[in-house]
N, C-alpha and C positions, 0 to 999 in steps of 0.2 A: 606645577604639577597638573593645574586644570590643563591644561594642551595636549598634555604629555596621555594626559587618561584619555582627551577624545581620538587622538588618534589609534591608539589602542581599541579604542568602541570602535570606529570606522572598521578599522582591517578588522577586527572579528567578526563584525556584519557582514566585510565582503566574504574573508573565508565562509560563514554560514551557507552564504547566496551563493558561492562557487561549490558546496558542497549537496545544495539542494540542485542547480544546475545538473550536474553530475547524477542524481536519479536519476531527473528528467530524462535526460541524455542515454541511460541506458537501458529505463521503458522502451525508449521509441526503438533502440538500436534490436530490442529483444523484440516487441512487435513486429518491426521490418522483416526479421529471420524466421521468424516463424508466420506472417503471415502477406508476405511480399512488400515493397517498398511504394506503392500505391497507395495512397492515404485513404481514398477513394473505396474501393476494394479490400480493406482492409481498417474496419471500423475500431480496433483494438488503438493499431497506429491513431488512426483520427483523433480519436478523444488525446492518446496520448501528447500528439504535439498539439490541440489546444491546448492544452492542461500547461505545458508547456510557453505556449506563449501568454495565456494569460498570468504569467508568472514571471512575464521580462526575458525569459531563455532568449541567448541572441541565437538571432539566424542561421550564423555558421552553424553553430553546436547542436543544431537541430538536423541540420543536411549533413553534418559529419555521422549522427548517428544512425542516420537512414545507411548512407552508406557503408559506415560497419555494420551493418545490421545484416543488409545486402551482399553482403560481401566483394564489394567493391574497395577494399581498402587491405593491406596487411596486418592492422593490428589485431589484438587477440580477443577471441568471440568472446561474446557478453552471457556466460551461463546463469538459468535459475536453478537453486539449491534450497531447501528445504530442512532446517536444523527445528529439532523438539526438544523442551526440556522441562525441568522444574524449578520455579523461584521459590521465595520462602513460603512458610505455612500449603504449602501443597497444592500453589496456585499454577495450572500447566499453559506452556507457550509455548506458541507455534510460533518460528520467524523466515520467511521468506525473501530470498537474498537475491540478488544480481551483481555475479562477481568475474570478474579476468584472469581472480587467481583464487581458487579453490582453498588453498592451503590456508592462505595470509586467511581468507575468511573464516575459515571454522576455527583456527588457534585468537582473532577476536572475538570471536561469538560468546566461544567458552570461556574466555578471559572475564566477558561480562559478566554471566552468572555466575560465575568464583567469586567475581568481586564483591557480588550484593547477596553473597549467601544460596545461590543456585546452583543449578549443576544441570547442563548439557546432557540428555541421554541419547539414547540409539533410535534409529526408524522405530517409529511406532511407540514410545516409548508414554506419549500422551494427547495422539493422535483419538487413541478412541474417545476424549473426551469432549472431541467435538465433532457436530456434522458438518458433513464439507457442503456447502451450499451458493445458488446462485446470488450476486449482490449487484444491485445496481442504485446507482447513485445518481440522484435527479432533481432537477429545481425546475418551477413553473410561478410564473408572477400570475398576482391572485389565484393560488389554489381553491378548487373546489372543497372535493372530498378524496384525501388522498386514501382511506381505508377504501371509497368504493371503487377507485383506479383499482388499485392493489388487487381487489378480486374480479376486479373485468379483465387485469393484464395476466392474470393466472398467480400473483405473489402468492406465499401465505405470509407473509407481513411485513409491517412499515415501520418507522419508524422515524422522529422530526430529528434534523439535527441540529445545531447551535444557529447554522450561517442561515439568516431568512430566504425561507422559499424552500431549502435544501432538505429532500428526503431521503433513509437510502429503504429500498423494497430488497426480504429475501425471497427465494422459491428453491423448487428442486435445480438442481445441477445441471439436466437437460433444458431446462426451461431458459437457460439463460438470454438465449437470444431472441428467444420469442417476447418477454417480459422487455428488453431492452425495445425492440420494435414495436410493441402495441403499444409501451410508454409514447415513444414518439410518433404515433399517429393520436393521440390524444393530447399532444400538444406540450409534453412535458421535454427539457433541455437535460437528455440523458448527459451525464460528465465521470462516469465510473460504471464499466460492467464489465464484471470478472468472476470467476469461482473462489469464493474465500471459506472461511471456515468459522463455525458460529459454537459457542459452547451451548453443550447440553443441558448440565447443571453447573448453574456461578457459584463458584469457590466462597462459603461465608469466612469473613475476615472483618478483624476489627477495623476502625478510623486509623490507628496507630501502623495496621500491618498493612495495610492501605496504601500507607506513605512511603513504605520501603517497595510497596510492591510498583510503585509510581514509578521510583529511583530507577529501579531494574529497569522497568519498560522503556524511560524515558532513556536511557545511555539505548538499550537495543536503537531504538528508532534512528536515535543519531547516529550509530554508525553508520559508515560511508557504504555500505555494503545492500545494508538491508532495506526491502522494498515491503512492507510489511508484519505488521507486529499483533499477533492475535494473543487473547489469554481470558482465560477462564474468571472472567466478573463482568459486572454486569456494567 
């Protein structure tokens, strides 16, 4: 039985690694289309295939998605879609996708919140409950003072994350690229800037309703689809 269970551990690792791949794969492919296939030129790309290679992404699957991207290839473009909805106790999520096939995505999306007691609503449905804001995500060996970065770079705020070193800075929407750029003349290793969405007011919820709302988010993220998973707590 012991053998029989590691092999089983194996291939479910690899599926995981071949399904994290598969992001990977269709950031870059979605960067390249929207902002050429120059990595150079096009700093969305950049970060995207480091992101990418510091994650083992082989080679090919990094150039096959520049070139779908480019559309140098006939497979089918890699679109982002944007689903809102509600999980339990009246906690609201935003999930951002990147999909080949529109349909298959929205009938899983909604399957999930059925499952855990949510329900997928329409545009706008609880968008107003968050600002859409610039984020960028940055790490620097011996940090200073990242609050006083944060207001030299124009942020209005920081914030540490788990991985040492790692911070992510918000601001306004416009500011994004200026924040990513002054970051990097003061020396910090930008690894995420993009426009995301920040709640207004966090959803209060007990420890209990916590853990379902964990369940929900945690199937979101895993699907194969989604590139992003926002929701209203803190």
């Amino acid at each position: 039985m012991g053998k029989g269970w590691k092999a089983a551990g194996k291939l479910e690792a690899a599926q995981k690694k071949g399904a994290i791949f598969t992001k990977f794969a269709r950031e870059i492919s979605v960067a390249a289309r929207l902002g050429g296939p120059d990595p150079e030129g096009n700093s969305r790309l950049k970060m995207a295939i480091a992101a990418a290679r510091e994650a083992s992404c082989p080679k090919d699957t990094i150039e096959r998605a520049i070139k779908k991207g480019a559309g140098l290839d006939d497979s089918a473009v890699v679109e982002e879609i944007t689903y809102e909805g509600y999980g339990p106790h009246g906690v609201g999520i935003i999930v951002e996708c990147q999909s080949d096939n529109r349909n298959r995505t929205v009938s899983e999306i909604r399957n999930v919140f059925k499952t855990h007691g949510g329900n997928m609503g329409s545009d706008g449905a609880v968008a107003w409950m968050f600002a859409r804001v610039s984020f960028v995500q940055a790490k620097k060996a011996g940090v200073g003072d990242p609050e006083e970065d944060a207001i030299e770079v124009g942020a209005n705020d920081v914030h540490k994350e788990e991985e040492a070193s790692l911070y992510s800075f918000y601001g306004s929407p416009e500011d994004l690229d200026s924040i990513r750029t002054n970051l990097t003349k003061r020396g910090w290793e930008v690894t995420a800037a993009e426009l995301s969405y920040k709640a207004k007011e966090p959803t209060k919820i007990t420890d209990d309703q916590r853990k379902e709302i964990f369940a929900l988010l945690k199937e979101l993220e895993e699907n194969e689809d989604s590139h992003r998973v926002h929701a209203t707590l803190e």
